[in-house]
KEMIPA-395192 format. One record per residue (C-alpha): residue number from 1; residue in one letter; x, y, z. Coordinates in nm, 2 decimals. Layout:
@resi NUM | resn A | c1 X | c2 Y | c3 Z
...
END
This chain:
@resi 1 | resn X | c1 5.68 | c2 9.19 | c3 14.07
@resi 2 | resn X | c1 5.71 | c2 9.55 | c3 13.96
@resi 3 | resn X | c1 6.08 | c2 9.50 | c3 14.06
@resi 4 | resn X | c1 6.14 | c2 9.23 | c3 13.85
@resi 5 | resn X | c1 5.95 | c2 9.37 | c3 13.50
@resi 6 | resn X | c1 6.16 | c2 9.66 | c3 13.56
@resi 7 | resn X | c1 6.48 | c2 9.42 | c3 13.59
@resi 8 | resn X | c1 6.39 | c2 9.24 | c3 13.29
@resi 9 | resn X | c1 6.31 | c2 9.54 | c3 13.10
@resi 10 | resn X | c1 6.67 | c2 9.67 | c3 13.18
@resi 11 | resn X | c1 6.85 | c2 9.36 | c3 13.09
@resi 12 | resn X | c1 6.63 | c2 9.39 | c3 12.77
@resi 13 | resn X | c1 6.72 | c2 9.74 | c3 12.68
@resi 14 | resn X | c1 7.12 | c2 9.63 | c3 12.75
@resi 15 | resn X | c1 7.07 | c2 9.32 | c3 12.53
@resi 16 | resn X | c1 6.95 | c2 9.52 | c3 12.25
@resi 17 | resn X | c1 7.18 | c2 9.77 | c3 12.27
@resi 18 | resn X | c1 7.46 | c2 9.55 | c3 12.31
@resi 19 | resn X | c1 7.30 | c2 9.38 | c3 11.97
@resi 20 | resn X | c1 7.27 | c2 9.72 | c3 11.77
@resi 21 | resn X | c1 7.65 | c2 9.78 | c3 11.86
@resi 22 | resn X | c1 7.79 | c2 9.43 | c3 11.74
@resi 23 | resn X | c1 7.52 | c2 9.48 | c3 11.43
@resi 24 | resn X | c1 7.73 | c2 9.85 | c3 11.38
@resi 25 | resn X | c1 8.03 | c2 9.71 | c3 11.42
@resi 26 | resn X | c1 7.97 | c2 9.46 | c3 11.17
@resi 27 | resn X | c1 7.87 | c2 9.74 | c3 10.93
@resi 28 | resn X | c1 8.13 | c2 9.93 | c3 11.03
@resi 29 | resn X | c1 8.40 | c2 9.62 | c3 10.93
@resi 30 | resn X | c1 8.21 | c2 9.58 | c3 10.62
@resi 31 | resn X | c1 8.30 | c2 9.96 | c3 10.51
@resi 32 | resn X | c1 8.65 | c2 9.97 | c3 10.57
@resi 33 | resn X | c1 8.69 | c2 9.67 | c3 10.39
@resi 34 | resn X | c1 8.47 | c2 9.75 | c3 10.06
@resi 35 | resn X | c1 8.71 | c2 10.10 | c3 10.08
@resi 36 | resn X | c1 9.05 | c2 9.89 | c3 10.15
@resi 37 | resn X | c1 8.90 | c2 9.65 | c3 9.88
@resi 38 | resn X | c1 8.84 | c2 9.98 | c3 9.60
@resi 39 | resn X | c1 9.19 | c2 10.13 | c3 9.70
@resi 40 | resn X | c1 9.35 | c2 9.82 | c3 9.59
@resi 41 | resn X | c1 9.15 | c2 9.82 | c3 9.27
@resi 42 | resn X | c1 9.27 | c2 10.18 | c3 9.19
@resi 43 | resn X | c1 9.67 | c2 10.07 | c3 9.30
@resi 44 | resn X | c1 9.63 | c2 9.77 | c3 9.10
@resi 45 | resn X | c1 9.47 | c2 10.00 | c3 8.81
@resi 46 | resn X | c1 9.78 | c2 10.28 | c3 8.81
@resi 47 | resn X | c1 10.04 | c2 9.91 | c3 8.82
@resi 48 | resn X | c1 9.88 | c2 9.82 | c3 8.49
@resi 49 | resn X | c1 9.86 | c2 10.15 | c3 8.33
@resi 50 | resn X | c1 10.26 | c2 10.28 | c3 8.45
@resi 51 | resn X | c1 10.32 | c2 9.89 | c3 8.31
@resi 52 | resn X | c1 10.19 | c2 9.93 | c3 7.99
@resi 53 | resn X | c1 10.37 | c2 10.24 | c3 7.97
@resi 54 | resn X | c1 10.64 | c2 10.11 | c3 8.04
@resi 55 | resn X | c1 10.55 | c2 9.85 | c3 7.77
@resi 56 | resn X | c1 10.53 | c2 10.08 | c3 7.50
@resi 57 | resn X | c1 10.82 | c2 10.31 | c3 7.60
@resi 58 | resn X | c1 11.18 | c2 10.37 | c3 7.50
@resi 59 | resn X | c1 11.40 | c2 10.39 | c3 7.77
@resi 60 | resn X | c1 11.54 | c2 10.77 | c3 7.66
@resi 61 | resn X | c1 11.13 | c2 10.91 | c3 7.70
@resi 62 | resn X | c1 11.13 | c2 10.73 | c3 8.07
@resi 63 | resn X | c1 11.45 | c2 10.88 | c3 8.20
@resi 64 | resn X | c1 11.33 | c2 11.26 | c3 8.03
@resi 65 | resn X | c1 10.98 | c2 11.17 | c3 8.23
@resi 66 | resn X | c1 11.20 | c2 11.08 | c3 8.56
@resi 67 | resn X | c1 11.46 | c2 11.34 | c3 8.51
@resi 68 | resn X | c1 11.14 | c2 11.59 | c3 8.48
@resi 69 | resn X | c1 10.98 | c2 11.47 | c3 8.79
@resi 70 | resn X | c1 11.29 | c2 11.49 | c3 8.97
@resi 71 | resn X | c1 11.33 | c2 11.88 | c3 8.88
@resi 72 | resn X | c1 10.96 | c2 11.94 | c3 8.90
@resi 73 | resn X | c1 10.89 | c2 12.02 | c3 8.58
@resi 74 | resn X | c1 10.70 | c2 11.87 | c3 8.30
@resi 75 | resn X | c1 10.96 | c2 11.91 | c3 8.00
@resi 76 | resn X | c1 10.72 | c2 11.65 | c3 7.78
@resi 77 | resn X | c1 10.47 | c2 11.89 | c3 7.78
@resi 78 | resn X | c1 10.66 | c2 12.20 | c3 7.75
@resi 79 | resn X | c1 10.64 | c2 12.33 | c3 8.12
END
């Protein structure tokens, strides 16, 4: 008898581990796809802003901003 309790009490403790590791892993999925979810938002938020500036902008202040970048300097701002 004491055999068997201890048995079942083993097969217990594995079936609630083995439950608290698929529970984590669930979490676990949950998190990386809320953080692949908000790093979309914030690509999908610098798309609209470099399109509206690209909206808005005459094509002689893009290639001074690209020709900057491309030197490493900031001439628009004066460094």
């Amino acid at each position: 008898m004491e055999k068997e309790y201890g048995r079942a009490r083993q097969e217990n403790i594995l079936r609630c581990l083995r439950d608290m590791c698929a529970e984590s892993n669930s979490r676990e999925t949950s998190i990386v796809k809320d953080l692949i979810n908000l790093k979309d938002a914030e690509e999908h938020q610098k798309a609209l802003k470099l399109q509206a500036f690209l909206n808005v902008s005459k094509d002689d202040g893009i290639l001074q901003g690209y020709d900057a970048i491309e030197r490493g300097t900031d001439t628009l701002s004066g460094g």
